[in-house]
C-alpha positions in Angstrom: 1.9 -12.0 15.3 5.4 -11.0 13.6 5.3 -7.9 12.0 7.0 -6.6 8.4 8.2 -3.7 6.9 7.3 -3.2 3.5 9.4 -0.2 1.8 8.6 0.9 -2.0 9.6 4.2 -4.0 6.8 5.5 -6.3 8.7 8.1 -8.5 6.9 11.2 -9.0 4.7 10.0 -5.9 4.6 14.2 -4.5 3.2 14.9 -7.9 0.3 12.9 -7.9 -2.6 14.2 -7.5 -5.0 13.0 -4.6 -7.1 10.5 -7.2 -3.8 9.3 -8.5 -2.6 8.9 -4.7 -5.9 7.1 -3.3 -5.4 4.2 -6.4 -1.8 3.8 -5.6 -2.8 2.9 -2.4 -6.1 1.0 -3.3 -3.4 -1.7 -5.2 -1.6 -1.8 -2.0 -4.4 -3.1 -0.2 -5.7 -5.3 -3.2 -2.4 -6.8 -3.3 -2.5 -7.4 0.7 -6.0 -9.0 0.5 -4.9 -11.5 -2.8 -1.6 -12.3 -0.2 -4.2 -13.8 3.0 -6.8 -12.5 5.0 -4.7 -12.7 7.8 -2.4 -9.8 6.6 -3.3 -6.3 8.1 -1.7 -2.8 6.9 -1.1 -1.2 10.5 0.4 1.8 9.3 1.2 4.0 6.5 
């Protein structure tokens, strides 16, 4: 299965706050799940 690298900047991302951190990266995985099941995030 190929594999892709998928870079984004988040300004002020190492202000965030833990809650503000955890629903950055709850959109992530919504917006994997809306692209096909078959799509996996392997690593962060």
């Amino acid at each position: 299965m190929p594999k892709f690298l998928i870079e984004r900047e988040i300004g002020g991302a190492g202000n965030m706050s833990q809650h503000q951190l955890q629903a950055v990266s709850e959109k992530s995985c919504s917006v994997l799940r809306n692209l096909g099941p078959e799509i996996q995030w392997i690593q962060s």
